[in-house]
N, C-alpha and C positions, 0 to 999 in steps of 0.2 A: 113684911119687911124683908125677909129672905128672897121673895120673889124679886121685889124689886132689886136688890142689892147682885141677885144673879142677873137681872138684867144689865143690870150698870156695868159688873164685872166684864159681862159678854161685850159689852159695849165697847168699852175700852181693847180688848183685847182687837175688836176688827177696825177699830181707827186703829192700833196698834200698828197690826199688817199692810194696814194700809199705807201706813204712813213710810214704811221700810218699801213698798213699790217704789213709793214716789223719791224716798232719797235714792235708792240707785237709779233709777230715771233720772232725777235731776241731776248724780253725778256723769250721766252720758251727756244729754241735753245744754245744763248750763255750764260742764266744762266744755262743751264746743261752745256756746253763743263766747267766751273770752274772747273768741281769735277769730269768729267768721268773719268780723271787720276786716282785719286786717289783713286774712287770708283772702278776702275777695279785695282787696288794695294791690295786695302780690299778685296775682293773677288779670289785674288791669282796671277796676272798678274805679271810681273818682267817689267821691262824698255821697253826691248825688245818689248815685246809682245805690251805695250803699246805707243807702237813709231809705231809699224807697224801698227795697230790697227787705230789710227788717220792718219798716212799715205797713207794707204789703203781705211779710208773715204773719205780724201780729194780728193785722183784719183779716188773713184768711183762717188763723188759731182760733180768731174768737166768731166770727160770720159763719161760719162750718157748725159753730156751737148749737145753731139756730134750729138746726136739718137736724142735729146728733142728738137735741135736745128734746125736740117733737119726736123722735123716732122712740126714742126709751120711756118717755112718758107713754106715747101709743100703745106700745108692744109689752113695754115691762121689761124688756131685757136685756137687762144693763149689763150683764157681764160680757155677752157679745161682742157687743157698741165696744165695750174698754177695751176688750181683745183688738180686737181692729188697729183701734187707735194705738192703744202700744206697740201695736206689731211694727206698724209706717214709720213710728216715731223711732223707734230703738233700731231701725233700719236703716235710715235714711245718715244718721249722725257717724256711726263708723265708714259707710261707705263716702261720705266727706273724704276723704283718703285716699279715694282714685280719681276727684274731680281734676279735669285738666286745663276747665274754661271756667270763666268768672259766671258765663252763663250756666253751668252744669251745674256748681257748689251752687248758685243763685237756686235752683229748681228742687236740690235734695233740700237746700235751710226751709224753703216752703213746702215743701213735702214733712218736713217735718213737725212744723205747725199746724200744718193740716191733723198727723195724727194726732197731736194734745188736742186740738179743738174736738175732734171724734169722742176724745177717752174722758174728756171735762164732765162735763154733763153728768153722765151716766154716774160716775164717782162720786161728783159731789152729792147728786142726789143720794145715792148711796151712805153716803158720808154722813148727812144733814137726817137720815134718820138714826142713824148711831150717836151722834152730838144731843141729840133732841134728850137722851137719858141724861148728859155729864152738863148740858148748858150749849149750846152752839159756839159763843164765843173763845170760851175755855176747847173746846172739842175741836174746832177747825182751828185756833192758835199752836193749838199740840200737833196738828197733825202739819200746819204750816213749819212749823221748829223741826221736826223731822225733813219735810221737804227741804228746807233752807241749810239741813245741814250736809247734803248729801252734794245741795248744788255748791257748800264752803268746800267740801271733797276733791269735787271734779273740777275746779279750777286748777286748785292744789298740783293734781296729778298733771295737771298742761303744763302750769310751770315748773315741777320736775321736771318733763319731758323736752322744755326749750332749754331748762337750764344745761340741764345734760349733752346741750349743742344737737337735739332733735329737732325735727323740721314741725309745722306745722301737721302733712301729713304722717307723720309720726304719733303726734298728738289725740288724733281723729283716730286711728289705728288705737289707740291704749285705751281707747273707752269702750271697745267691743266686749269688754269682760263684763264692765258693768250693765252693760245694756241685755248681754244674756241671763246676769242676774233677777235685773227687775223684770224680765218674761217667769223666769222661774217663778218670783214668788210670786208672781199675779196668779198663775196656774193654783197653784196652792193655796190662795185667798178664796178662789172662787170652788175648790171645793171642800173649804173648812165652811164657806158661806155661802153658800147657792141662793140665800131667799134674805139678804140683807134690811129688805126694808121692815122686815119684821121685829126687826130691834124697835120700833119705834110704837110704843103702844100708847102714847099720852096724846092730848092733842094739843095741835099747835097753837099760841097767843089768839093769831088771828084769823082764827078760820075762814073762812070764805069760798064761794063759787068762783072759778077762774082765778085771776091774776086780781089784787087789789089797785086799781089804778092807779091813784095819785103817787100813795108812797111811794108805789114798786117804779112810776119811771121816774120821779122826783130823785129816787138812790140811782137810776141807772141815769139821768139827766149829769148828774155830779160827777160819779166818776168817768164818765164820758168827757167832760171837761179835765181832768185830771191827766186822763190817758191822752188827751189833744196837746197836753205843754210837757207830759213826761218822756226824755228825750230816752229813747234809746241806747242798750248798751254798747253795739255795735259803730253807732255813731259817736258815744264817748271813747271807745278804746281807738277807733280811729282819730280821732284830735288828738287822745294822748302818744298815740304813734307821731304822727305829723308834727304835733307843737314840743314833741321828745320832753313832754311834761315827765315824764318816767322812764325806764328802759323797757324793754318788752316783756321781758321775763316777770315784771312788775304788774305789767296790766290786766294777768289773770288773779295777781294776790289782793288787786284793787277790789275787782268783782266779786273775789273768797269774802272778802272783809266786808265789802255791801249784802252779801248773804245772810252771816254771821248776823250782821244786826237787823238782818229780815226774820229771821230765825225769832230771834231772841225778841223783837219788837211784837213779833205774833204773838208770843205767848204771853206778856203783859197786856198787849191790846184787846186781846181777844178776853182774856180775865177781866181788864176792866170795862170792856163793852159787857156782859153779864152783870154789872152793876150799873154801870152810870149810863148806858146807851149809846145813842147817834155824838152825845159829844168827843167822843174816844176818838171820830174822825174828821170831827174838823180840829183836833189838835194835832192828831197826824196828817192833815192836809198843810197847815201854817207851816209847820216845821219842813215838808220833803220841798213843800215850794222853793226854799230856798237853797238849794241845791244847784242850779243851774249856774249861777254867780262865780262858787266855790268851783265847781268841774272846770269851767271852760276859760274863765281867768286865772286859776291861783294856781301854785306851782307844784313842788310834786307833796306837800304836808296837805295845804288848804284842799287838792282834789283827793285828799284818801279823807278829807273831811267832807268833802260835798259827797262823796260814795255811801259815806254812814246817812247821812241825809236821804238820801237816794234808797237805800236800803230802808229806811222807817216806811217811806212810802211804799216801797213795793211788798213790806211785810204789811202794810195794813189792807190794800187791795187783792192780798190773796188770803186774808183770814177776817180780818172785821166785815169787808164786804159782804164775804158769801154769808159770813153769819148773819149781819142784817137782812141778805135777801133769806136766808132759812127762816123768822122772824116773822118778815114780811109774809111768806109765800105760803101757802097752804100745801099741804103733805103730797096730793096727787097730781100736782101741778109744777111742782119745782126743778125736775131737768128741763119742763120748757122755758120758766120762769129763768133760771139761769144760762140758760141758753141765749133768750134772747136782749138780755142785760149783757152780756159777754158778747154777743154780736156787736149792741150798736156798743159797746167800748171800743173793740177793735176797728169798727170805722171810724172815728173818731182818736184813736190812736194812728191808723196808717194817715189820714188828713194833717195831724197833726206832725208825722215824720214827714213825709213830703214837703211841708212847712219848713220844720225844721233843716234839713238836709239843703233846702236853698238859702234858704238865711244864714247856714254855716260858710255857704261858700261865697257869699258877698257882706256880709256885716252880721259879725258875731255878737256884736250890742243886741242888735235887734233880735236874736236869737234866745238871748237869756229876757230881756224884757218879755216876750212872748209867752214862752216858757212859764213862767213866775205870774203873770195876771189870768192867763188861762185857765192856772189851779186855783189858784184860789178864789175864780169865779164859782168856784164848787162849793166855799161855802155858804152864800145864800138857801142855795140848797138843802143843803145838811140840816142846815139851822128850822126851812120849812118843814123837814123828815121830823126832826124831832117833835117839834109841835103837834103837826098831823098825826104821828104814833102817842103820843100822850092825850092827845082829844081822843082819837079812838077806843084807846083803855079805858077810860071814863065809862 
């Protein structure tokens, strides 16, 4: 009992640190996504341009994952890989601040997806043996509630910084604090932990050689559909600029508040995925679907209601997800395993912005129908995962 109980402790304690990278990470990162919309609108970008633009980040964040994910499973080492990846990432977001073309800010926001796609991988798997002691879904919920509260932060701090009559580039300047933080404590994670995946001494549900097929692309088939009708926030905070659904100063407290209930949705989802399984997401699939409706028709009440909407979803695809692929995957095989689930999301996400992004700009109906049957094409899905995982436990 004392062993185990030192292990769990240990446990906690490096999702713990981990979890304090990722909030000040996400206070640099997602208080910039607020305003890259609108910052590359000031700078000359049309919809278009700035649909594909996040698009095109999101599949190069999660298509990178593929390469970043094979390489740490190969080698083992992950703390490198993450090194990298935060270095790009935490780089690329303050120097925002000197872009002077639509096309320069366009090349850093992709360079900056690029490092989260590097540092993904190598983390979670990192991560998904630490979870393996406290329950995966509980374990990556907690560590999501962290994440999510650091990206409620760093909006925070942008809209101080407009309200206070600063510019954008001002904005992108005030996160270089946080961004030097989260290198610090990464530095300091990796050598309180240098050999993380040794937290993980139980073995997994489903063990297996390789990848288990059906399940593992059956969850990555669904949210592949999810990421194809989920709009972008770049593309929202641009309609709220344009349709002056809010004031500006507003549409980074929009994005604090779909955090906030990313946060907070994790860490119930992620508990109740630990009990009741794959249903946990097709009830957060029914509910973010309808999101699309509330953002891009309702006024400024009903769009800080499609954001909470919006928020369920994106807290469940960054902590139920991974937990079911942890589930799904076998131990020596899960940064590729999440690699290449987080690739084809991301193609499948930028398909689905370049969709979106044109259908914004000729008929906004057909944008939100899109949107809204897309996802919830995901739960036939879900409903097959579940089945499949309970025939197999048998």
């Amino acid at each position: 009992m004392e062993a185990k109980n030192l292990t769990t402790g240990t446990a906690w304690k490096f999702i713990l640190l981990v979890g304090i990278i990722s909030l000040f990470s996400d206070m640099t990162h997602e208080g910039a996504r607020t305003i890259t919309g609108p910052f590359l609108g000031v700078l000359g970008a049309g919809a278009i341009v700035i649909s594909t633009v996040a698009g095109l980040g999101e599949f190069l964040g999660y298509a990178v994952r593929f390469v970043a994910g094979y390489l740490a499973d190969r080698t083992k080492r992950y703390w490198p890989i993450t090194y990298v990846g935060y270095g790009l990432q935490m780089f690329a977001v303050p120097a925002l601040a000197l872009a002077g073309r639509w096309e320069v800010a366009a090349l850093l926001i992709l360079l900056e997806r690029v490092g989260r796609a590097i540092r993904n991988p190598a983390r979670d798997a990192m991560l998904s043996h630490a979870t393996s002691q406290v329950g995966h879904g509980w374990g990556f919920g907690f560590h999501e509630a962290m994440d999510q509260t650091g990206a409620m932060v760093g909006p925070l701090i942008v809209a101080g910084v407009l309200y206070l009559k600063g510019d954008y580039r001002t904005a992108f300047a005030a996160l270089l604090a946080s961004a030097i933080l989260a290198v610090l404590m990464l530095v300091s994670a990796s050598i309180i932990y240098p050999h993380p995946q040794h937290l993980e001494v139980s073995v997994p549900k489903l063990e297996t050689e390789g990848l288990p097929r059906r399940p593992f692309w059956l969850l990555t088939s669904a949210t592949a559909l999810i990421g194809a009708g989920f709009a972008d926030f770049p593309l929202i905070a641009y309609h709220f600029h344009q349709a002056a659904t809010m004031p500006d100063n507003l549409i980074p407290i929009s994005y604090m508040v779909a955090m906030g209930v990313a946060g907070a949705s994790a860490l119930i989802l992620g508990r109740l995925f630990d009990r009741l399984g794959i249903p946990v997401l097709i009830a957060a699939a029914l509910v973010s679907a309808a999101f699309a409706p509330l953002v891009f028709l309702g006024g400024l009440l009903l769009a800080f209601l499609g954001m909470i909407l919006w928020g369920v979803g994106m807290g469940a695809l960054e902590s139920v997800v991974k937990a079911a692929l942890a589930e799904i995957i076998p131990k020596d095989h899960r940064a590729s395993g999440f690699g290449i689930s987080q690739a084809t999301f991301g193609l499948f996400w930028l398909l689905g912005s370049i969709v979106l992004g044109i259908l914004y700009e000729y008929h906004l109906m057909a944008l939100i129908i899109f949107s809204v049957i897309v996802q919830l094409c995901a739960i036939p899905c879900f409903l097959l995962i579940s089945r499949e995982l309970c025939y197999v436990r048998r």
